[in-house]
C-alpha positions as a printed Julia matrix, in Angstrom:
131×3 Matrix{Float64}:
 -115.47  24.13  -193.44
 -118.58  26.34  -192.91
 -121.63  24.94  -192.71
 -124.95  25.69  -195.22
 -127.37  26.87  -191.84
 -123.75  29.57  -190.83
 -123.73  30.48  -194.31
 -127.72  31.51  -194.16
 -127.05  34.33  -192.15
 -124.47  35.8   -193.64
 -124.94  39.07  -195.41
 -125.57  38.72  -199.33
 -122.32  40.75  -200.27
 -120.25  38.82  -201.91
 -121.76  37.82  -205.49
 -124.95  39.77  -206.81
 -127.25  36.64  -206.88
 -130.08  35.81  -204.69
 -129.26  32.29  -205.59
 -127.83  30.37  -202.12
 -125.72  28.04  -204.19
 -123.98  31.52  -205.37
 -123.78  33.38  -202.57
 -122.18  29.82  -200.89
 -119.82  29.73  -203.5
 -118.93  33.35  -203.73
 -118.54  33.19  -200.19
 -116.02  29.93  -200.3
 -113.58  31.74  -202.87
 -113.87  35.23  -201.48
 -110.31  36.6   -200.88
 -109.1   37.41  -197.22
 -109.77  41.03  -197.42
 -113.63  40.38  -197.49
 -113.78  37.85  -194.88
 -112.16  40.43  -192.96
 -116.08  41.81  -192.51
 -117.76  38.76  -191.43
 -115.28  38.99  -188.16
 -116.94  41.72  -186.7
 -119.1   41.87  -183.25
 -121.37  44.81  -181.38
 -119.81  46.99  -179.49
 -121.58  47.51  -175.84
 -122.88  50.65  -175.27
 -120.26  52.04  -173.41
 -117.92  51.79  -176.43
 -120.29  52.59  -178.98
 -120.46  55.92  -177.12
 -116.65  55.88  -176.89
 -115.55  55.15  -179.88
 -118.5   56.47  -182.17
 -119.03  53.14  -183.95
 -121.74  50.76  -183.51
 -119.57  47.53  -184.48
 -115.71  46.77  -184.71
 -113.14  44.22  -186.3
 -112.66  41.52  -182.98
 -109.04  41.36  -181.9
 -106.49  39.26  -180.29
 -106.85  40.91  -176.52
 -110.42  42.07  -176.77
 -112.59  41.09  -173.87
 -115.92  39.77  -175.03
 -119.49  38.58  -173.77
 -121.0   35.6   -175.73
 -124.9   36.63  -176.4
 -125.74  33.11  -177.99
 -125.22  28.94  -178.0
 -124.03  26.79  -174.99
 -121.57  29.55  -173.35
 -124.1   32.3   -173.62
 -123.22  35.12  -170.65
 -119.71  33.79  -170.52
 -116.95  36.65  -170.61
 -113.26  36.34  -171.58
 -110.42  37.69  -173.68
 -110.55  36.19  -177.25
 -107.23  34.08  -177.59
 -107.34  33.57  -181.68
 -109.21  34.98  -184.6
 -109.51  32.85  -187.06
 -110.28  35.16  -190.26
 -110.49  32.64  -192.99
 -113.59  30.16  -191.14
 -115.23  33.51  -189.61
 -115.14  32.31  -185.94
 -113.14  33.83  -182.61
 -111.58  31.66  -179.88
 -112.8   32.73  -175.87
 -110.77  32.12  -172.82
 -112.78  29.55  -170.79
 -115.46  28.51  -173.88
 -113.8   25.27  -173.84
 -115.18  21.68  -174.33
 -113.31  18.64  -172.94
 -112.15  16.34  -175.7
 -111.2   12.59  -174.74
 -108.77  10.48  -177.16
 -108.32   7.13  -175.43
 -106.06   8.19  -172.02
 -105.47  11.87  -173.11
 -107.54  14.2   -171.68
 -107.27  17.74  -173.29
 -109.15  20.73  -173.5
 -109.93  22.57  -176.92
 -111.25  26.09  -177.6
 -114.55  25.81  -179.32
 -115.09  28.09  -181.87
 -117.67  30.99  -181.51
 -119.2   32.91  -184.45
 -118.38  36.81  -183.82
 -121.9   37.92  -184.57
 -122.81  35.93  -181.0
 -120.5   37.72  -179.05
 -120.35  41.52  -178.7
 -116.92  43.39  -177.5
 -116.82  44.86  -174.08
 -113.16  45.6   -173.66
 -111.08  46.93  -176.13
 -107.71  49.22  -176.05
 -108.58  50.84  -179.13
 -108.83  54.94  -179.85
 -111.71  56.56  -181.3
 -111.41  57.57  -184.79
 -110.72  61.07  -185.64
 -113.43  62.63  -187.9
 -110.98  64.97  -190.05
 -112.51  68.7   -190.21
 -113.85  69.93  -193.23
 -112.33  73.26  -194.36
């Protein structure tokens, strides 16, 4: 579940209120093709020049640098997206978790507007010509 301080920096596009308890609750009910937006990162410069686009949809394969939090100027391929909390999975942003003699290591989960994509296999888009 997404916390209040995630939800404060989220754009106001889902419901037309200024009104946080709104724009929380629009944002808890919103269908899957909206939250589709909020999984989106920076392209580096490089790309931007590439693929004419200053940000892009993070995908299963992308390499990425995390910008922000506790693995900030880490690198690695994202491993999940997870589209309905918002957040992207890194290879190697893990955090050891103990339950009595297992020892295990989980993914921790990275907001995509702290990360920005380095690495990507995509084309760039094709601007159709006007007639």
């Amino acid at each position: 579940m997404k916390d209040a301080q995630t939800l404060r920096h989220k754009k106001k596009a889902f419901s037309g209120s200024k009104q946080p308890r709104k724009q929380r609750k629009a944002l808890y009910n919103a269908p899957m093709h909206k939250l589709e937006k909020l999984v989106r990162c920076h392209l580096s410069k490089e790309l931007r020049q590439k693929l004419g686009c200053r940000s892009a949809r993070v995908k299963k394969g992308d390499k990425v640098k995390i910008l922000r939090g506790h693995f900030k100027k880490h690198s690695g391929k994202v491993v999940e997206v997870d589209v309905a909390n918002a957040r992207i999975f890194v290879e190697g942003a893990v955090i050891n978790k103990e339950k009595k003699a297992k020892k295990r290591e989980a993914f921790t989960a990275i907001e995509p507007s702290n990360a920005m994509i380095i690495e990507t296999d995509r084309k760039p888009k094709q601007k159709a010509a006007k007639q």
